[in-house]
VMD Tcl script that builds the backbone (N, CA, C; Angstrom):
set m [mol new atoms 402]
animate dup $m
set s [atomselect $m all]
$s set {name element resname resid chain x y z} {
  {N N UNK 1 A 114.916 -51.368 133.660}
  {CA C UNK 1 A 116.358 -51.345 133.476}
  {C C UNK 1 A 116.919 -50.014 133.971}
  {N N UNK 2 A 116.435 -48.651 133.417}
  {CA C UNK 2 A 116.557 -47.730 134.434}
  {C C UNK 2 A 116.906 -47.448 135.793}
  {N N UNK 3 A 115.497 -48.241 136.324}
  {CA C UNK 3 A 115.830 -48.062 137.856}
  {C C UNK 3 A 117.129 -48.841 137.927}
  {N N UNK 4 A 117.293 -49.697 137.795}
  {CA C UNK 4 A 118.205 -50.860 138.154}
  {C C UNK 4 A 119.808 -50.026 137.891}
  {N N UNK 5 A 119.772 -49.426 137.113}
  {CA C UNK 5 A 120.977 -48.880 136.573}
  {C C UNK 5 A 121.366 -47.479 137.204}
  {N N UNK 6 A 120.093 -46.877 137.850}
  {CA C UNK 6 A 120.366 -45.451 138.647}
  {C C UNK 6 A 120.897 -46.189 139.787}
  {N N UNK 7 A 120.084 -47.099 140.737}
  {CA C UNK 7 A 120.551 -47.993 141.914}
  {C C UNK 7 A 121.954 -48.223 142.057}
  {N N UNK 8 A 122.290 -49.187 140.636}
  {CA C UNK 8 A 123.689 -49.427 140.877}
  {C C UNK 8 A 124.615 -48.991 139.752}
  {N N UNK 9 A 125.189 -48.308 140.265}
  {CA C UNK 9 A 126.459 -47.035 139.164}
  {C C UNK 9 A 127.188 -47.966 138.673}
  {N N UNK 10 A 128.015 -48.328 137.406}
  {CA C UNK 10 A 128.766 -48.818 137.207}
  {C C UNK 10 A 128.506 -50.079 136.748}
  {N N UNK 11 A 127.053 -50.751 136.919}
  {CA C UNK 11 A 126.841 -52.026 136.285}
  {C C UNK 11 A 126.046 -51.843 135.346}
  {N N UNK 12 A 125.824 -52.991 134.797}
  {CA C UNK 12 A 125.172 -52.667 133.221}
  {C C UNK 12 A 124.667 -53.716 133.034}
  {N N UNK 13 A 123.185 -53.840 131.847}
  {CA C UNK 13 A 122.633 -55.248 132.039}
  {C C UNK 13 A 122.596 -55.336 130.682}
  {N N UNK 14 A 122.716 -56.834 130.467}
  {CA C UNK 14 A 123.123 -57.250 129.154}
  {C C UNK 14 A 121.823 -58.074 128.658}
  {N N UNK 15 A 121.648 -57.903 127.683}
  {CA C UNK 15 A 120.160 -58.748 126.677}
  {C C UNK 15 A 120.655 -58.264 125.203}
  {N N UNK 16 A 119.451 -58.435 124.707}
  {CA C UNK 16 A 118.336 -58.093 123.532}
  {C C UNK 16 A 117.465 -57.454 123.456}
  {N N UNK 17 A 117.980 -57.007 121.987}
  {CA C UNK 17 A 115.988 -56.753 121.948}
  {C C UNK 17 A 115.318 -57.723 120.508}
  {N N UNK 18 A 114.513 -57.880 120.536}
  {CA C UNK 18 A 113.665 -58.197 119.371}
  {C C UNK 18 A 112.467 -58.235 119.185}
  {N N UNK 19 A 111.822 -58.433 117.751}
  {CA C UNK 19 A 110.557 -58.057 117.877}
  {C C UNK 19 A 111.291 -57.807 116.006}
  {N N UNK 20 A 110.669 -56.387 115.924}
  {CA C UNK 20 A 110.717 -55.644 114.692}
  {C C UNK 20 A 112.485 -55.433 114.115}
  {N N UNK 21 A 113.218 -56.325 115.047}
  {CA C UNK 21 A 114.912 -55.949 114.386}
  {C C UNK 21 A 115.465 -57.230 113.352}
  {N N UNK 22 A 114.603 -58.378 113.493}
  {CA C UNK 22 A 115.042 -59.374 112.704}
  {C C UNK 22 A 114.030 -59.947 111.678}
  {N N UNK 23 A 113.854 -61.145 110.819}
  {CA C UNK 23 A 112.775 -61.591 110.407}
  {C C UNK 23 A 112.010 -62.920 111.326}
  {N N UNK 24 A 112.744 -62.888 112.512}
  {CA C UNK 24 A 112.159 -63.550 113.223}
  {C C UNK 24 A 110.944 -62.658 114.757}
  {N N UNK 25 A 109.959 -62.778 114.500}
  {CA C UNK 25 A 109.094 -61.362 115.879}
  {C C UNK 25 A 108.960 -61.678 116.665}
  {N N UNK 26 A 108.827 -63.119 117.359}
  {CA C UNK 26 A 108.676 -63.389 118.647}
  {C C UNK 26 A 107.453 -62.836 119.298}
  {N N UNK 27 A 106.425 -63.406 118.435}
  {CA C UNK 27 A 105.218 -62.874 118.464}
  {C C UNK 27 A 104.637 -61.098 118.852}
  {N N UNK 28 A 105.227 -60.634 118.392}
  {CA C UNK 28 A 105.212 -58.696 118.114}
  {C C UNK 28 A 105.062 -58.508 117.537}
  {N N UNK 29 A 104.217 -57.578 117.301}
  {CA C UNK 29 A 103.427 -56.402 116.635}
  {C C UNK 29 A 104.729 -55.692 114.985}
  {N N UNK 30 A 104.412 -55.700 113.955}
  {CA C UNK 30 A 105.242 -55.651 112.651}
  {C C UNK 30 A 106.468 -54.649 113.461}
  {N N UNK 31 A 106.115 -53.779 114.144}
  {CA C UNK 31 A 106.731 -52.460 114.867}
  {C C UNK 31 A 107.236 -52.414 115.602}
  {N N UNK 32 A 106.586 -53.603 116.414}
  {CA C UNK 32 A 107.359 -53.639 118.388}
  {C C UNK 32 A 108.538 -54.620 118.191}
  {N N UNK 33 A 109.606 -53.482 119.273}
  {CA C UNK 33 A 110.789 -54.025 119.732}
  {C C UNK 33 A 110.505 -54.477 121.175}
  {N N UNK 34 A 110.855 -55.289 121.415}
  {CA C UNK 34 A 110.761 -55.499 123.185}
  {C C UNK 34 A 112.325 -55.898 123.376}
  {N N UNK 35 A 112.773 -56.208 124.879}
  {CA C UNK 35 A 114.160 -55.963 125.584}
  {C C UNK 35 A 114.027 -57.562 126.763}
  {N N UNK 36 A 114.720 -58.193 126.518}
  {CA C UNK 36 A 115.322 -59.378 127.544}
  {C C UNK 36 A 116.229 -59.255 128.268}
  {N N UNK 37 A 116.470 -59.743 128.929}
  {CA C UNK 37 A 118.097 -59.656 129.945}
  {C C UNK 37 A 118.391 -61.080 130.300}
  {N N UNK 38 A 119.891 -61.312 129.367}
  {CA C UNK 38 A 120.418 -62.470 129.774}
  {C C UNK 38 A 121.555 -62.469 130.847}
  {N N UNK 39 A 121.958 -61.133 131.196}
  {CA C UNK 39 A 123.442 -61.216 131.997}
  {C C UNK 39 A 123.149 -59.397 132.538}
  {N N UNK 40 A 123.847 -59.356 134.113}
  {CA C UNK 40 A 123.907 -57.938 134.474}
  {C C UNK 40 A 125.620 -58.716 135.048}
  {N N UNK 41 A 126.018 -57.528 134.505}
  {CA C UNK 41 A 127.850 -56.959 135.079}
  {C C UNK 41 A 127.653 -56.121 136.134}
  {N N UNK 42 A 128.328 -56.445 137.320}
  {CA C UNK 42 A 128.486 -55.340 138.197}
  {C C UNK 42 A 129.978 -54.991 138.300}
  {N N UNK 43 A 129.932 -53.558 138.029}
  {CA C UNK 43 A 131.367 -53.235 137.450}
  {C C UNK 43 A 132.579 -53.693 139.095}
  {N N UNK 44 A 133.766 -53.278 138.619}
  {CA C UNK 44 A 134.415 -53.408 139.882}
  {C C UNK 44 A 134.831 -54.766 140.200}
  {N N UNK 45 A 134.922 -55.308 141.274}
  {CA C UNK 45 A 135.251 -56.397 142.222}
  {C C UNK 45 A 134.494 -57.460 141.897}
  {N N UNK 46 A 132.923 -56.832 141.672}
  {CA C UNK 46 A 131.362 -58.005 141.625}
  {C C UNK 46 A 131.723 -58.706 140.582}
  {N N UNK 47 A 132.045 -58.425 139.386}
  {CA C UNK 47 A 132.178 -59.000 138.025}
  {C C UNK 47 A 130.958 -59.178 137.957}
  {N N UNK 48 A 130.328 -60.278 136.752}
  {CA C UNK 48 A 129.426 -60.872 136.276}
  {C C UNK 48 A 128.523 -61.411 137.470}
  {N N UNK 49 A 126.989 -61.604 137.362}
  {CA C UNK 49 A 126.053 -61.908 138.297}
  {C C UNK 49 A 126.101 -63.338 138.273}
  {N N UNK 50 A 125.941 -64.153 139.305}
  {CA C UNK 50 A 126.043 -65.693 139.064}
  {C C UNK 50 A 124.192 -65.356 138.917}
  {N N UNK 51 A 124.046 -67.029 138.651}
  {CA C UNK 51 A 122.520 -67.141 138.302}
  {C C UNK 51 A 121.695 -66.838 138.877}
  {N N UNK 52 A 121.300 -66.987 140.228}
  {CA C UNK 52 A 120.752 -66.860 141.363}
  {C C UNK 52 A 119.987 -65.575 141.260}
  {N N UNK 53 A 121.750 -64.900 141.828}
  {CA C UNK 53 A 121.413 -63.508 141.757}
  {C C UNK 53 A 120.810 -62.420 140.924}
  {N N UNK 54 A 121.425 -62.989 139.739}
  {CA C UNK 54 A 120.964 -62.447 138.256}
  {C C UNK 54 A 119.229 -62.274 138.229}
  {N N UNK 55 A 118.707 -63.919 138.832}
  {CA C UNK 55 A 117.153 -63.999 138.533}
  {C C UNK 55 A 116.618 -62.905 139.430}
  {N N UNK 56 A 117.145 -62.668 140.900}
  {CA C UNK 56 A 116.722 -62.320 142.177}
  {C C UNK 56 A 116.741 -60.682 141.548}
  {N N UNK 57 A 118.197 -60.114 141.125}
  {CA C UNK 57 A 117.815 -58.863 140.705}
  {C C UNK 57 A 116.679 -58.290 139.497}
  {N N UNK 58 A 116.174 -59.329 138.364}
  {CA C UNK 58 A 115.555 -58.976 137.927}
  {C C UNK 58 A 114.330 -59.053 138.042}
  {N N UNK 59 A 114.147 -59.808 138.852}
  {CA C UNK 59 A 112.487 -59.838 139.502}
  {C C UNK 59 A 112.211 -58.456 139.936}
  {N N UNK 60 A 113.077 -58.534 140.975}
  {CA C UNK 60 A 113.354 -57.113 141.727}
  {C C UNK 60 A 112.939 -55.591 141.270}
  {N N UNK 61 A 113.832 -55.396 140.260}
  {CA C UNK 61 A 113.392 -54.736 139.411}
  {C C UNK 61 A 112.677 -54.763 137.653}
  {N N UNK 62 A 111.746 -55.408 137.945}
  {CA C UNK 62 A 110.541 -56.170 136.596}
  {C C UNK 62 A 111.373 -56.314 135.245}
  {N N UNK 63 A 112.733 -56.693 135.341}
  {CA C UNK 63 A 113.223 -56.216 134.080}
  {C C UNK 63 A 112.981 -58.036 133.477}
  {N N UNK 64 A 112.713 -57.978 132.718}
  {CA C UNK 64 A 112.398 -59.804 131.535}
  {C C UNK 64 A 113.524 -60.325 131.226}
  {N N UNK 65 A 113.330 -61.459 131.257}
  {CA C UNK 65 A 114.483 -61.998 131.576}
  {C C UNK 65 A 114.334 -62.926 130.235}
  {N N UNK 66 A 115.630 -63.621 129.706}
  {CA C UNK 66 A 115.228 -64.981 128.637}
  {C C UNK 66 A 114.901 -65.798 129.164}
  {N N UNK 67 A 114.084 -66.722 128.432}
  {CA C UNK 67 A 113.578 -68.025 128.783}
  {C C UNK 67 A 114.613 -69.355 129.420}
  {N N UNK 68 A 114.854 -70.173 130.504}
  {CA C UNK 68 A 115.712 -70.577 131.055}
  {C C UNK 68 A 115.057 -72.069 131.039}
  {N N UNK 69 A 115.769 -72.762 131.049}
  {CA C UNK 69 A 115.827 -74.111 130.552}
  {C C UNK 69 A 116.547 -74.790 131.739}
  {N N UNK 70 A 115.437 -75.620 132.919}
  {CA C UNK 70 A 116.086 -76.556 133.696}
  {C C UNK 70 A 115.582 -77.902 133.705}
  {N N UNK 71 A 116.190 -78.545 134.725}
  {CA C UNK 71 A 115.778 -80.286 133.921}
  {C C UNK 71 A 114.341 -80.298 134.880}
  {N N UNK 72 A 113.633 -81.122 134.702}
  {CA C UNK 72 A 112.162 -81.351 135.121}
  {C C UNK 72 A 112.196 -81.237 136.813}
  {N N UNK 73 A 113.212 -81.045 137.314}
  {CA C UNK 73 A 113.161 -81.473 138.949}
  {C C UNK 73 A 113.625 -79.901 139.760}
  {N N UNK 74 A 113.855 -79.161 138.375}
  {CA C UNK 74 A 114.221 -77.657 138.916}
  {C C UNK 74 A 115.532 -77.685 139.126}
  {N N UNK 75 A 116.528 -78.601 138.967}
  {CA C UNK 75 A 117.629 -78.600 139.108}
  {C C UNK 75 A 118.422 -78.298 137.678}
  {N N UNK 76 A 119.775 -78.038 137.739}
  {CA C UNK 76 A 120.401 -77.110 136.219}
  {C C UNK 76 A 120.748 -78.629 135.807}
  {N N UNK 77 A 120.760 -78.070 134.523}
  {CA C UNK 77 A 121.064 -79.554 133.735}
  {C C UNK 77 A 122.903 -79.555 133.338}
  {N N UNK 78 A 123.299 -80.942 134.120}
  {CA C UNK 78 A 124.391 -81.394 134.281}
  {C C UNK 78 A 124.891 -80.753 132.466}
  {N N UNK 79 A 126.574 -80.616 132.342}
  {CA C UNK 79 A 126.934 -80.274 131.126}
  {C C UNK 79 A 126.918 -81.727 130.492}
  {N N UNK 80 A 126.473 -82.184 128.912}
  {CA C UNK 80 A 126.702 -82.914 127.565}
  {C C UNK 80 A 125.949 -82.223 126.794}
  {N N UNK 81 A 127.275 -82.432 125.679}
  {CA C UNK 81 A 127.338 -81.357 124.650}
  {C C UNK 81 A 125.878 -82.390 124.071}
  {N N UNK 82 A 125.647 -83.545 124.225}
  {CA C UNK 82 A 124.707 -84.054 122.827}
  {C C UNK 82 A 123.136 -83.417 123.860}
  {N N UNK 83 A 123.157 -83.725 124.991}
  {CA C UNK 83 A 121.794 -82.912 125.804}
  {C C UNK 83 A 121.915 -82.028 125.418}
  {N N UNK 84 A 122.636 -80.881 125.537}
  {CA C UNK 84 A 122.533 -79.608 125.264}
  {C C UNK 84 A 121.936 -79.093 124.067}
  {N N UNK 85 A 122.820 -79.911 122.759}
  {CA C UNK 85 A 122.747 -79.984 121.855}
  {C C UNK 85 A 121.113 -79.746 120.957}
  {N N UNK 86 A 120.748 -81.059 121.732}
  {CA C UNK 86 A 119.237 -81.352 121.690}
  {C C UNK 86 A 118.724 -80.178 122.091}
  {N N UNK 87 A 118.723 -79.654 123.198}
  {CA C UNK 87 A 117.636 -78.908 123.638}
  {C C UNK 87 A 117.593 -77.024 123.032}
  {N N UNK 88 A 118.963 -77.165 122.600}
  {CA C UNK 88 A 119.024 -76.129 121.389}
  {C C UNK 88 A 118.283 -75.726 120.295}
  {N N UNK 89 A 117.568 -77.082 120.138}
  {CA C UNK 89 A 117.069 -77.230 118.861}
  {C C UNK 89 A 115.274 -77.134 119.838}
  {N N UNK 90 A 114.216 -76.966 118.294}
  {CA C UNK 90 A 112.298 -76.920 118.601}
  {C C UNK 90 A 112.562 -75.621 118.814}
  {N N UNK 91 A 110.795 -75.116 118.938}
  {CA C UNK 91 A 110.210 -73.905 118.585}
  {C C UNK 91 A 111.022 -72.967 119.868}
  {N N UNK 92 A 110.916 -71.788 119.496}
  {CA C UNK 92 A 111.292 -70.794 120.711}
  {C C UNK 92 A 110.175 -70.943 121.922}
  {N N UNK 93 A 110.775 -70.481 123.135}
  {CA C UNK 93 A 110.509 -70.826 124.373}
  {C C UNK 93 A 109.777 -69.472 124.695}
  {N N UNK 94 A 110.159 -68.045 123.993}
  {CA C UNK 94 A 109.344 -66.323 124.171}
  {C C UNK 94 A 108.167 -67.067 124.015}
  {N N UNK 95 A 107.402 -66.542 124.873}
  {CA C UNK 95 A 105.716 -66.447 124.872}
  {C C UNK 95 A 105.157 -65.946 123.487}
  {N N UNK 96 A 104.691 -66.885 122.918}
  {CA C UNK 96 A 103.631 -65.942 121.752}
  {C C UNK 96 A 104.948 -66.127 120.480}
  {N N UNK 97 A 105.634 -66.753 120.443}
  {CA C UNK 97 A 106.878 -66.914 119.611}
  {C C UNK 97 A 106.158 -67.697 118.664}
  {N N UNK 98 A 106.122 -67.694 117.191}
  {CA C UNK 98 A 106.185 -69.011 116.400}
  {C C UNK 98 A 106.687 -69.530 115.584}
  {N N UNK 99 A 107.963 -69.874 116.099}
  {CA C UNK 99 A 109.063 -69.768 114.894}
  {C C UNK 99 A 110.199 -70.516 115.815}
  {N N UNK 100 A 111.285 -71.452 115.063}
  {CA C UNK 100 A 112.400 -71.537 115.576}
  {C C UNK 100 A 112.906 -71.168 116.500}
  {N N UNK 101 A 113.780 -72.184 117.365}
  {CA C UNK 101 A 114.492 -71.242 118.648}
  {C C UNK 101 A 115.940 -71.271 118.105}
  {N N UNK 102 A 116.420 -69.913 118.467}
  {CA C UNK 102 A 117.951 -69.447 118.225}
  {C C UNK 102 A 118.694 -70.540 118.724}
  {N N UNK 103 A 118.719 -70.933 119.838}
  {CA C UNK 103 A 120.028 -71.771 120.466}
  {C C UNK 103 A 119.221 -71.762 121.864}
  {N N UNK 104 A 120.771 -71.924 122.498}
  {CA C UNK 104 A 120.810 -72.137 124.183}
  {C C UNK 104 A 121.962 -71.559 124.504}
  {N N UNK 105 A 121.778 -70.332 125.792}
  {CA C UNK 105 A 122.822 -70.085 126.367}
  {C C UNK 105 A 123.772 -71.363 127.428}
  {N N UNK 106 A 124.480 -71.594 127.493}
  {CA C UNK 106 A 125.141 -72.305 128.826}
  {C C UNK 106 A 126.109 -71.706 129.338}
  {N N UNK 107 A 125.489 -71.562 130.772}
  {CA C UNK 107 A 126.059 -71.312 131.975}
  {C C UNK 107 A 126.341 -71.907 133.482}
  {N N UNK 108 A 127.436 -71.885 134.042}
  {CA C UNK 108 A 127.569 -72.566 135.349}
  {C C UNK 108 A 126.533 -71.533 136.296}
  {N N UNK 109 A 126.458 -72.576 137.304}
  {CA C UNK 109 A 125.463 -72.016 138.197}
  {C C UNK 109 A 126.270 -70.846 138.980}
  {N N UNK 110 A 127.354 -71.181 139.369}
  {CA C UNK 110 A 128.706 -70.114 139.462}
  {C C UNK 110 A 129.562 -69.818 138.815}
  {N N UNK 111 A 129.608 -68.496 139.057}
  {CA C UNK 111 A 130.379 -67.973 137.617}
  {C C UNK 111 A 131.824 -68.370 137.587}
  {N N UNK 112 A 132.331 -68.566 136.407}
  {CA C UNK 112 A 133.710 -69.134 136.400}
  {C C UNK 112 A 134.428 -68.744 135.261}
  {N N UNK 113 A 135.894 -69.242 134.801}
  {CA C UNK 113 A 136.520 -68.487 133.665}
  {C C UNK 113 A 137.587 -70.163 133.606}
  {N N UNK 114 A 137.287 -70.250 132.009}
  {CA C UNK 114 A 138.408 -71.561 131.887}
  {C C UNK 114 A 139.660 -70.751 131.271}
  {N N UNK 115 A 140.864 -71.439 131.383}
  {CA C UNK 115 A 141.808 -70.612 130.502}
  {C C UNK 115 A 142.210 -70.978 128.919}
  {N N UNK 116 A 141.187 -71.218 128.449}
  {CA C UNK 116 A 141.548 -72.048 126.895}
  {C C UNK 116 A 140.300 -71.125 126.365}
  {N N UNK 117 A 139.209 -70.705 127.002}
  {CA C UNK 117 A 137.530 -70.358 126.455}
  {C C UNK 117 A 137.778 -68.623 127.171}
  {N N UNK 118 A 138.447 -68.178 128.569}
  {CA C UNK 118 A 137.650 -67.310 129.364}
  {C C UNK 118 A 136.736 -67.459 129.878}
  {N N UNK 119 A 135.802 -66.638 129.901}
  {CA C UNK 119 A 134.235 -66.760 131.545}
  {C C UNK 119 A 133.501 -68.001 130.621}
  {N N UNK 120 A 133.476 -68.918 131.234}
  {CA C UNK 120 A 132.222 -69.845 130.777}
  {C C UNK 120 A 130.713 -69.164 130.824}
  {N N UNK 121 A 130.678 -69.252 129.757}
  {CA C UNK 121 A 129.268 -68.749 129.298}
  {C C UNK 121 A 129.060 -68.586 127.361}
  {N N UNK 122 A 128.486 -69.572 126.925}
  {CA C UNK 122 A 128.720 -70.339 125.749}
  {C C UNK 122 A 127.213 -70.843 125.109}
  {N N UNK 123 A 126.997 -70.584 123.705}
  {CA C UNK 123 A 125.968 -70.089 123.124}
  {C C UNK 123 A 126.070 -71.550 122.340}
  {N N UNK 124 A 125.065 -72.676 121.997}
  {CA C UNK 124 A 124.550 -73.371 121.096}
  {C C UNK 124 A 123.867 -72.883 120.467}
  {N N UNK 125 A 124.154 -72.586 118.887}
  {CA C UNK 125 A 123.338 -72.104 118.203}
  {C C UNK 125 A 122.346 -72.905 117.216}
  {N N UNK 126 A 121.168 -73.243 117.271}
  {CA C UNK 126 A 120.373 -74.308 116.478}
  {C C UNK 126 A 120.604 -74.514 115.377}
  {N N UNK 127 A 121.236 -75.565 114.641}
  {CA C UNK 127 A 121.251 -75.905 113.098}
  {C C UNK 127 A 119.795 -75.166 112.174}
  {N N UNK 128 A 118.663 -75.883 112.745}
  {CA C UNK 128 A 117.493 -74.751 112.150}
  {C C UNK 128 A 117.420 -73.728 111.929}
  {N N UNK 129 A 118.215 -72.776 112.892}
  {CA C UNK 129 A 118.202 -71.274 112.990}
  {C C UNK 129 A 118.732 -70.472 111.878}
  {N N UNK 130 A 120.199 -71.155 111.678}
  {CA C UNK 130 A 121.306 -70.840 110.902}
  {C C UNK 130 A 120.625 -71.051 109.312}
  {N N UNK 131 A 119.912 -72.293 109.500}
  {CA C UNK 131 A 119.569 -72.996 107.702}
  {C C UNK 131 A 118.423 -72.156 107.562}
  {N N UNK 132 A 117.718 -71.295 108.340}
  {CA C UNK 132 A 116.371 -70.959 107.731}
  {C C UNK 132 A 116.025 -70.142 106.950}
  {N N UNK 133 A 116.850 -69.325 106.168}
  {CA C UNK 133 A 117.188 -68.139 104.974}
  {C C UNK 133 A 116.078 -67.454 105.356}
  {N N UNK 134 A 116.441 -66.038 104.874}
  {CA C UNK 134 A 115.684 -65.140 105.152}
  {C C UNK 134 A 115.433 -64.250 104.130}
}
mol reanalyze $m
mol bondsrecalc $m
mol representation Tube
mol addrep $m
């Protein structure tokens, strides 16, 4: 994330961390925090990274990315709220995870902004997640 952020002035990359910050570890060590990246902003003109690019820069620079969810043919899965819905829900998708998955981000494959919501980009959060007391 470093490099990535000396490279380009003015943008900023957006994630998590977890591990040791919640009661959920995502298979980590009682102690370890680790860092994801769901979104990089490039300040200015660029706005927000569409998907593509987003994946392409973080390869680029090794930064981890969240787990991404496409339909079996590699293609993005068309929007319904009850698909979506579904796939919100079962175990987390982090490697070594054993526990509940939070939700599902949804995003257009290009970035966009409705005027009732702003930038489309919209979080299902799992009924499991919410009910599982802590």
């Amino acid at each position: 994330v470093t490099a990535f952020c000396v490279d380009h002035p003015g943008s900023a990359v957006y994630g998590e961390v977890y591990g040791a910050v919640q009661d959920l570890r995502y298979g980590c060590a009682p102690d370890q925090v680790r860092f994801a990246a769901f979104d990089i902003y490039r300040g200015g003109a660029g706005g927000w990274c569409e998907s593509e690019t987003f994946k392409q820069l973080c390869d680029e620079y090794s930064i981890v990315r969240v787990p991404e969810l496409r339909a079996p043919d590699g293609c993005c899965v068309s929007f319904n709220f009850d698909r979506i819905a579904g796939l919100a829900e079962g175990p987390s998708l982090v490697p070594m995870a054993q526990h509940v998955r939070e939700g599902v981000v949804v995003r257009p494959v290009v970035e966009r902004h409705d005027p009732a919501v702003g930038r489309v980009n919209l979080k299902v959060i799992n009924p499991a997640y919410l009910e599982r007391g802590t």
